[in-house]
C-alpha positions as CSV (number, residue, x, y, z in Angstrom):
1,X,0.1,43.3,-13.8
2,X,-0.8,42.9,-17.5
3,X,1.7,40.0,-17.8
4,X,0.0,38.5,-14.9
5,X,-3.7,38.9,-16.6
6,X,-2.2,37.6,-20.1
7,X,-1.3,34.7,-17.9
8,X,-4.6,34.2,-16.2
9,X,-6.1,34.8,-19.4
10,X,-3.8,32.1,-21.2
11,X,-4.9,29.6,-18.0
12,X,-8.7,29.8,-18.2
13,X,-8.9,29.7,-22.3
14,X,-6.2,26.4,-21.8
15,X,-8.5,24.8,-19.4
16,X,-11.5,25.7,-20.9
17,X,-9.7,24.1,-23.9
18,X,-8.8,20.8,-22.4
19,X,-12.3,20.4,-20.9
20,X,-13.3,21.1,-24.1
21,X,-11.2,17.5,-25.3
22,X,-12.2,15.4,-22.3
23,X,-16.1,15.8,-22.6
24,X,-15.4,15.0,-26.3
25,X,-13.4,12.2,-25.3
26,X,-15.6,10.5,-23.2
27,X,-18.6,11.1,-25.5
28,X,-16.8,10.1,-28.2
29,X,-16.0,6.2,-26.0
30,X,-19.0,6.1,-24.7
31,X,-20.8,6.0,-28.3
32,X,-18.1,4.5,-29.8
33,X,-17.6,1.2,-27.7
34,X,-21.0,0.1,-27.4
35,X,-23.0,-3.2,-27.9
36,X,-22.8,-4.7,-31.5
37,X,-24.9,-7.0,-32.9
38,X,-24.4,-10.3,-35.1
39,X,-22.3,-13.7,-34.2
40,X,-18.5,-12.8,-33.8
41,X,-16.2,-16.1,-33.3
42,X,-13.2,-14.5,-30.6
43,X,-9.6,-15.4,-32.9
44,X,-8.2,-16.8,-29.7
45,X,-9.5,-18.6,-26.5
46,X,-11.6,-16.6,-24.3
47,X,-11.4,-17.5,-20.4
48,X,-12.7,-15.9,-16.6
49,X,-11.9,-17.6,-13.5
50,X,-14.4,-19.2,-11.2
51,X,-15.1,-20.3,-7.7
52,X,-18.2,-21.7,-5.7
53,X,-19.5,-18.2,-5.2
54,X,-19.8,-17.6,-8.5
55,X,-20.9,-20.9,-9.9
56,X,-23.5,-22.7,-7.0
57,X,-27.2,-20.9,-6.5
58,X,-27.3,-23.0,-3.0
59,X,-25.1,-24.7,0.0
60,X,-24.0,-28.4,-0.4
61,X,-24.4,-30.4,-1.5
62,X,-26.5,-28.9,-4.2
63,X,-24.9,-28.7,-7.8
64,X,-27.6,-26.0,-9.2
65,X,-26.0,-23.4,-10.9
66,X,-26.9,-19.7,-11.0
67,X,-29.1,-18.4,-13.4
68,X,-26.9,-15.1,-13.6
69,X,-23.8,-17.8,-14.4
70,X,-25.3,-19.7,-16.7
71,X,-26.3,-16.5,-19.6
72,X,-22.6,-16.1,-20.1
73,X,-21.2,-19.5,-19.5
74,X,-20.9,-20.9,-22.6
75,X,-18.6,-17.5,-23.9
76,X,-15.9,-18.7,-22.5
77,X,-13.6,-21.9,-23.5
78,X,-11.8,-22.2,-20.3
79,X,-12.3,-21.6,-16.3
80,X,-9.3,-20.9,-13.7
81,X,-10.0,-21.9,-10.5
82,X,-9.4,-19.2,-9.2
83,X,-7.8,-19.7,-5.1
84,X,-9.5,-22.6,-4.5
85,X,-6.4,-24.6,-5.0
86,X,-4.5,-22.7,-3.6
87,X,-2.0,-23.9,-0.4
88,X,-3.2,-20.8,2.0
89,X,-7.2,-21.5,1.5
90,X,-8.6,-23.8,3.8
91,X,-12.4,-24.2,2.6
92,X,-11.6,-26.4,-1.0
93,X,-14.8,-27.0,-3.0
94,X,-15.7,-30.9,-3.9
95,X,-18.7,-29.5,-5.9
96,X,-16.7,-27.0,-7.9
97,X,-13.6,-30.0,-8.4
98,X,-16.8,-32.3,-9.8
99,X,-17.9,-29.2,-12.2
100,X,-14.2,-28.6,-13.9
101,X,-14.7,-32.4,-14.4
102,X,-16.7,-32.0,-17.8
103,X,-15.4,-28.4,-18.6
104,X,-11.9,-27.4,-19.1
105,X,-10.2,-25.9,-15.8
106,X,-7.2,-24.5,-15.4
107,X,-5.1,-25.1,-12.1
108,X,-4.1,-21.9,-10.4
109,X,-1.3,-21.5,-7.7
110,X,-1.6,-25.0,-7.0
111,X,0.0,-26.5,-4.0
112,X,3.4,-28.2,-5.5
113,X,2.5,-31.5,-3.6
114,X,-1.1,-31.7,-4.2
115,X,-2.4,-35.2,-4.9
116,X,-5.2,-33.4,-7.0
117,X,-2.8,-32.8,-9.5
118,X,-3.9,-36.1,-12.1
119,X,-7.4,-34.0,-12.2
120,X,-6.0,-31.5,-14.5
121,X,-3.7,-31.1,-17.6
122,X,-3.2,-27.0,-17.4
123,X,-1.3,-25.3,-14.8
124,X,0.0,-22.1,-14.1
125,X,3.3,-20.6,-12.4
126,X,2.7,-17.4,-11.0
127,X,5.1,-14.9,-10.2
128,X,8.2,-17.3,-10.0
129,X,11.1,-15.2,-12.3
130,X,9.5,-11.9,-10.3
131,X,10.0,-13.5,-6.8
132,X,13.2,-15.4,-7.3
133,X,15.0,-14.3,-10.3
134,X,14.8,-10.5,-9.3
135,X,15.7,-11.0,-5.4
136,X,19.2,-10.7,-4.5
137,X,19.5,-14.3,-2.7
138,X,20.2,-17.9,-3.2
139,X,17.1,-19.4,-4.7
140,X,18.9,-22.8,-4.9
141,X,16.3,-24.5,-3.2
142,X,13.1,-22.6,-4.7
143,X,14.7,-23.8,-8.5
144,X,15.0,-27.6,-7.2
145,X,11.7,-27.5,-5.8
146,X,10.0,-26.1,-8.5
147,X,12.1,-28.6,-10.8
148,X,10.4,-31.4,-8.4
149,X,7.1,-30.0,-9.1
150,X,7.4,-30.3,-12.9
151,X,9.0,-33.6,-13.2
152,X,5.6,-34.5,-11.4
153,X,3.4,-33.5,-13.4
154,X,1.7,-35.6,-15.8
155,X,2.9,-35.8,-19.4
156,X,1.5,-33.8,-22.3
157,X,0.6,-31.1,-19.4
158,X,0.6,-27.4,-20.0
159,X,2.6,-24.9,-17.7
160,X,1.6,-21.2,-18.2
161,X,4.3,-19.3,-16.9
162,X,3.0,-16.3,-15.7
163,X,4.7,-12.9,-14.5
164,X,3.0,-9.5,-14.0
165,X,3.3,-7.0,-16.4
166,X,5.1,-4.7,-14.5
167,X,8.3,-6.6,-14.2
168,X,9.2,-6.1,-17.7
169,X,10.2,-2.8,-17.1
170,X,13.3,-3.3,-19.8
171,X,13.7,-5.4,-22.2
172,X,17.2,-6.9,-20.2
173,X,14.7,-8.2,-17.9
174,X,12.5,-10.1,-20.7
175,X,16.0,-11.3,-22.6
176,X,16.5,-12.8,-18.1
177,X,13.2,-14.3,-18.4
178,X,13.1,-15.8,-22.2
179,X,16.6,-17.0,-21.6
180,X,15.4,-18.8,-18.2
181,X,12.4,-20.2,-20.1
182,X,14.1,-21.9,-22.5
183,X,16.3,-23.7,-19.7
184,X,13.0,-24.5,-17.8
185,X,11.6,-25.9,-21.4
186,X,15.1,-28.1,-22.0
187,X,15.2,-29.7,-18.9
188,X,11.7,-30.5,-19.0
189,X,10.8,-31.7,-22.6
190,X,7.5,-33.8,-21.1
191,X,6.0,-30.4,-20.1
192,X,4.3,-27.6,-22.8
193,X,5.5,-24.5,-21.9
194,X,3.4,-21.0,-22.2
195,X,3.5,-17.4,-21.4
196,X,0.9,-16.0,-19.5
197,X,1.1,-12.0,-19.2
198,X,-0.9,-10.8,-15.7
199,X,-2.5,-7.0,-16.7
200,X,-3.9,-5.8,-13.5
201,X,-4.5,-1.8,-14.0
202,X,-5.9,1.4,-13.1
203,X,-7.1,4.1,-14.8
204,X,-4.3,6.2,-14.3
205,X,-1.9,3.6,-15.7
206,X,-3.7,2.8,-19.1
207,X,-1.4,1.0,-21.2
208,X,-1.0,4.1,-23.8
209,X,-0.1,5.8,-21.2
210,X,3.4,3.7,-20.2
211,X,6.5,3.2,-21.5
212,X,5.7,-0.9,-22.1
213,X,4.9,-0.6,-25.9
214,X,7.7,-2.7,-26.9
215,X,6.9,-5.3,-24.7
216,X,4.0,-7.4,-26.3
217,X,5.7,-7.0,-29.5
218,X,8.6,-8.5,-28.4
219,X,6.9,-11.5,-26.8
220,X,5.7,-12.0,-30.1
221,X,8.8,-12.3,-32.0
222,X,9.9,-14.5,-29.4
223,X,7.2,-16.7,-29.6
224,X,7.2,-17.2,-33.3
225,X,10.9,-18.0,-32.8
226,X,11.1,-20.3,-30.3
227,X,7.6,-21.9,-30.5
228,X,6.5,-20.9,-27.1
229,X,2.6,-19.8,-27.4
230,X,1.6,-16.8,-25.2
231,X,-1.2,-14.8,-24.3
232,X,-2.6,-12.6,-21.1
233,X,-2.8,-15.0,-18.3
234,X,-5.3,-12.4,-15.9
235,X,-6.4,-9.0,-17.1
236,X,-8.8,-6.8,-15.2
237,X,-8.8,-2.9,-14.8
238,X,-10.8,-0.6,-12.8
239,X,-11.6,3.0,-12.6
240,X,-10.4,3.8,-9.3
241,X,-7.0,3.2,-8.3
242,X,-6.7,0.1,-5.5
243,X,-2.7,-0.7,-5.5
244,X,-2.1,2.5,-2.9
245,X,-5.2,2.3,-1.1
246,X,-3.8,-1.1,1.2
247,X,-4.1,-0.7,4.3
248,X,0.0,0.2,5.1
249,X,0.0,3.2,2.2
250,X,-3.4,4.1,3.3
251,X,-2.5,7.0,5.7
252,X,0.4,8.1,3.5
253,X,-1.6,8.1,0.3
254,X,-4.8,9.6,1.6
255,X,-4.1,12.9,0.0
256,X,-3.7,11.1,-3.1
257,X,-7.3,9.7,-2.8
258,X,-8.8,13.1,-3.1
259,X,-7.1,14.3,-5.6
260,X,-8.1,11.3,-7.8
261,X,-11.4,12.4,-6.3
262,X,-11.3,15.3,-8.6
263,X,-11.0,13.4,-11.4
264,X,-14.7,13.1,-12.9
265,X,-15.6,9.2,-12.9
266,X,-17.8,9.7,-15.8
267,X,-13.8,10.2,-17.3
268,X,-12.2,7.4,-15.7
269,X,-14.9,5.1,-16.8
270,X,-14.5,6.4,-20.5
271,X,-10.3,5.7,-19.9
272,X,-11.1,1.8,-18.8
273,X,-12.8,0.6,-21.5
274,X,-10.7,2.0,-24.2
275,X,-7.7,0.8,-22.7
276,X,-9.5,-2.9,-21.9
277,X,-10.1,-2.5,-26.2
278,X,-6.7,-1.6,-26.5
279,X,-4.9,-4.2,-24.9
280,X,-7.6,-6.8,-26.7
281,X,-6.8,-6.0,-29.8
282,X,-3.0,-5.6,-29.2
283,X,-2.7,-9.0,-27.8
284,X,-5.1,-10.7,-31.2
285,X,-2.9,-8.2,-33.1
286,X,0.2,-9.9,-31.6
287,X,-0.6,-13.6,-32.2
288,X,-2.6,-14.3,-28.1
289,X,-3.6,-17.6,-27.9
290,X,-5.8,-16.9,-24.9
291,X,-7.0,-14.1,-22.9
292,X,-8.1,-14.9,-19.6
293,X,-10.9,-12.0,-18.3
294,X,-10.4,-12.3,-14.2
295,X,-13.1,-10.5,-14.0
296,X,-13.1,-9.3,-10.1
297,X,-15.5,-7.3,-8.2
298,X,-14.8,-5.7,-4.6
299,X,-16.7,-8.5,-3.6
300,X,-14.5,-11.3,-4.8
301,X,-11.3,-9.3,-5.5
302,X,-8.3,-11.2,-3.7
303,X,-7.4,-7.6,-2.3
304,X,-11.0,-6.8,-0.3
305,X,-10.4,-7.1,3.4
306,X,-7.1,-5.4,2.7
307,X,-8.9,-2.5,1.5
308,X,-10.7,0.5,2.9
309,X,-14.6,0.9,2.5
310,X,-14.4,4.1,0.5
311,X,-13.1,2.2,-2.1
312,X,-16.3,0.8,-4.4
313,X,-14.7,0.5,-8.3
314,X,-15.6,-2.5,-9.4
315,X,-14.3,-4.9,-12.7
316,X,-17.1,-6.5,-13.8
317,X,-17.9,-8.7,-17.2
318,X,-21.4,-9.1,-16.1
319,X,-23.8,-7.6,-13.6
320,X,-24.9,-9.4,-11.1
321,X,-28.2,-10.5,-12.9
322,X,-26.0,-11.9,-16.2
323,X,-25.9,-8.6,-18.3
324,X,-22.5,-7.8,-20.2
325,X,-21.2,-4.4,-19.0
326,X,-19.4,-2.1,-21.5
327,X,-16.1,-3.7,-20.4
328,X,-17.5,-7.0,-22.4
329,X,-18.3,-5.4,-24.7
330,X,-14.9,-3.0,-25.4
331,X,-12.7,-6.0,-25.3
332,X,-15.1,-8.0,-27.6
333,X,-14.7,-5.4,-30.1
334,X,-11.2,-5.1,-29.7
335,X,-11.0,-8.6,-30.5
336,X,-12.9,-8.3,-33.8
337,X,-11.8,-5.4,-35.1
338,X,-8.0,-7.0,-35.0
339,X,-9.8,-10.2,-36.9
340,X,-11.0,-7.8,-39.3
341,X,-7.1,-6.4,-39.9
């Protein structure tokens, strides 16, 4: 019995203990990552994708942008379009082509036989090592495809080769893809090649909190050796976890939910912009050439209808009305305090 009390003891003064640590914790962000004032020139290219919800304040064939659009425009260097290209969207925007026309746009998941191609001098390759590289099969025809859609390109164009974070889970793999994307590079000297590093998390996965350390360091080196830029092709994170709430682990995973239920939010939201600093400043740290804020919300985010309605966390730059959130404004300063290094 006393054993028993020591050890009930021991359990409420631990947990009052590492309450204790979290409230400081998420005092400590919240007052820590907070607006700043005075100008603050990013030390690599800042980007966000776009689409005709986002941009257009009325129907066709009206060009007038929002208001809420156009107070954070101009912070960004470059635009990804981004499903509007893509082969499995059937409503393509003229007006939103005609806008990338003075502004820099980047061509996302692009159809490999689309005419529009001339229009653009940025493209990027999504998920090609992780689909065909990693299956066991014969991808045969995917590589002399793909080596069809490169040779078309124009000249001088830039192919961001991007591949989720996740598939790096050793550095074999990376040695696979650095190896393969040196090939690709050889046999297509006409092209620039880049690459492009998709972050998509949660709160529970913040990047401390993995065993992925080594990797940006690593595409470093590998950069400065073999003169192939990089940076983070799509970054976005939210505070409640999205990846097992689709609709075929919903059932499975709904005990899960709750449990993360238990989890204060006023934490998780302390969690996700630290780890949004984080992963800014590692990347300027780590020589980035661009970081590309995707910047969802429930209401855009490609995975909506496959979601449930419980699920409201939402990745947001900006409010609706054009204010920066805290997210801005923790990756901003993670960005210049690794200028100030």
């Amino acid at each position: 019995m006393k054993l028993f009390l020591k050890g009930l003891k021991f359990g409420f003064i631990l947990n009052i203990f590492l309450t204790g640590i979290l409230v400081v914790y998420t005092i400590v962000i919240e007052n820590w990552l907070k607006p700043f004032s005075g100008s603050f020139t990013p030390p690599l290219q800042l980007g966000t994708i776009v689409d005709y919800h986002r941009l257009f304040a009325a129907d066709p064939p009206s060009m007038k942008l929002r208001e809420s659009w156009l107070k954070f425009q101009n912070k960004f260097s470059y635009f990804v379009i981004e499903y509007q290209l893509r082969p499995d969207y059937n409503r393509p925007s003229p007006r939103l082509l005609k806008w990338c026309k003075s502004r820099k746009c980047f061509a996302h998941r692009m159809n490999y036989g689309d005419v529009r191609q001339s229009q653009f001098d940025t493209f990027t390759l999504d998920d090609w090592f992780t689909n065909n590289f990693l299956a066991i099969r014969d991808t045969t025809i995917e590589t002399q495809i793909l080596n069809l859609f490169l040779r078309s390109l124009p000249a001088g164009s830039t192919v961001i080769v991007s591949e989720p974070f996740v598939t790096f889970s050793r550095p074999l793999v990376f040695r696979q893809f650095s190896d393969w994307l040196l090939v690709l590079r050889s046999q297509h000297p006409h092209l620039r090649f880049e690459i492009g590093l998709q972050l998509h998390l949660q709160w529970a996965d913040a990047y401390w909190l993995n065993s992925h350390h080594w990797l940006i360091p690593a595409i470093a080196r590998f950069s400065k050796i073999s003169g192939i830029p990089w940076g983070v092709s799509e970054f976005s994170i939210y505070d409640q976890i999205w990846k097992r709430r689709l609709r075929d682990d919903n059932f499975r995973d709904r005990p899960f939910y709750r449990i993360e239920q238990l989890i204060p939010r006023r934490l998780r939201r302390a969690i996700v912009p630290h780890s949004s600093y984080v992963i800014h400043r590692t990347a300027a740290e780590n020589g980035a050439v661009r970081f590309t804020e995707w910047g969802n919300s429930q209401r855009t985010a490609w995975f909506v209808l496959e979601i449930d309605s419980a699920y409201d966390s939402n990745y947001e730059l900006f409010t609706l009305s054009g204010t920066p959130t805290p997210l801005w404004w923790a990756g901003l300063r993670g960005l210049r305090d690794a200028d100030l290094q």
